[in-house]
Each structure stands twice: as C-alpha cells, then as structure tokens.
C-alpha positions in Angstrom: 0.0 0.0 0.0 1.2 3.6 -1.0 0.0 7.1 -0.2 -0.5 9.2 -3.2 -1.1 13.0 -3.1 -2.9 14.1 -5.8 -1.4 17.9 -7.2 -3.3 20.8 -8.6 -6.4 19.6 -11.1 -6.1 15.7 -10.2 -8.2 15.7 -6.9 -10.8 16.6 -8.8 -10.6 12.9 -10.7 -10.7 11.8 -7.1 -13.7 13.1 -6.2 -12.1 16.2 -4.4 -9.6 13.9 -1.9 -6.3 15.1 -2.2 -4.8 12.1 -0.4 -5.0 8.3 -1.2 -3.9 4.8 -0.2 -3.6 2.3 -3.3 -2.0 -1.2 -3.1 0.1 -0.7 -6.5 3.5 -2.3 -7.1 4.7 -0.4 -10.2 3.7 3.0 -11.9 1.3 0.9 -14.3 -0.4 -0.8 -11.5 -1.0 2.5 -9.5 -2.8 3.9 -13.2 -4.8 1.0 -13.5 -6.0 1.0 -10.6 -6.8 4.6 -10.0 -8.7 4.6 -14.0 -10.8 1.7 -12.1 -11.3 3.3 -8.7 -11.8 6.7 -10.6 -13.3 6.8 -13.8 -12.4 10.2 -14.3 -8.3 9.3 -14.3 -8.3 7.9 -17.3 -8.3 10.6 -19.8 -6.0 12.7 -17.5 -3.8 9.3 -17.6 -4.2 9.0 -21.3 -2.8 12.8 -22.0 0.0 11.9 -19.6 0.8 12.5 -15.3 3.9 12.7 -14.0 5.0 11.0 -10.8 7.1 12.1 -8.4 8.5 9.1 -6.3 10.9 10.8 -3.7 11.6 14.1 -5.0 12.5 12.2 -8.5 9.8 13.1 -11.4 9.3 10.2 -14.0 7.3 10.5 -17.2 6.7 6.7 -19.0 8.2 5.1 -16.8 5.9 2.7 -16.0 8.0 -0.1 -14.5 9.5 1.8 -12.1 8.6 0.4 -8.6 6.9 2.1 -5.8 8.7 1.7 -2.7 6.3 1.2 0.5 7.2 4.2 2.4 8.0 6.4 -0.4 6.8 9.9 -0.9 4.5 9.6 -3.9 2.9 12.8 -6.0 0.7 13.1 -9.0 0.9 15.9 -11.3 -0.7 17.0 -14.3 1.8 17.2 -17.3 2.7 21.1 -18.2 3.2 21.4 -21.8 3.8 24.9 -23.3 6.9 26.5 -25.0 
C-alpha cells in the first residue's frame, strides 16, 4: 500500500480527496487502478501524469517500482513553449 497526493487539477478525478492509499507495485499498477477506482483518471492518464517518487519526477516510466514508504505525488503534465 502507498500514499499518493494528488497535485493541482487531479483531486478533482478523485472526487475532491487530495490524499489516497492504493496497493500498486509499479507505476502501471498504481494507473490502473486509479482509471478503475476513478473513472475520471483515465483521460487525464491517457494525456499523460507525472509521478514524483521521492523528489524524483518520471514520465513513461511505468516499471519503475513504488517503494512502500515512499513519498509519492501526482501531477498533471505542463506542456507549453
């Protein structure tokens, strides 16, 4: 089980909670599981979040692991020029 926090626009997806606990191995698993959970994550995941696993940010990297007591963050990916 990890805690996610949920930045900027992406609590809305979780019906307002900022804050959740999902069992989730990898990056893929913790996606799938929150497009189940949450209907609304799955265009957002589709158009691309970042994670931020200890201070790290990691785009498509959807292997990478999830350590248990890691400090986990969702983001919305910034595009622009």
């Amino acid at each position: 089980m990890v805690e996610v926090t949920l930045w900027g626009s992406l609590s809305a997806a979780a019906g307002g909670q900022s804050k959740l606990d999902i069992e989730a191995k990898d990056i893929r698993e913790l996606f799938r599981k929150l497009a189940e959970q949450y209907p609304a994550f799955e265009p957002l995941i589709d158009r691309g979040i970042a994670v931020a696993i200890d201070g790290t940010i990691y785009r498509d990297t959807w292997s990478k692991e999830l350590p248990p007591e890691a400090e986990i963050f969702l983001l919305p990916r910034l595009a622009g020029g």
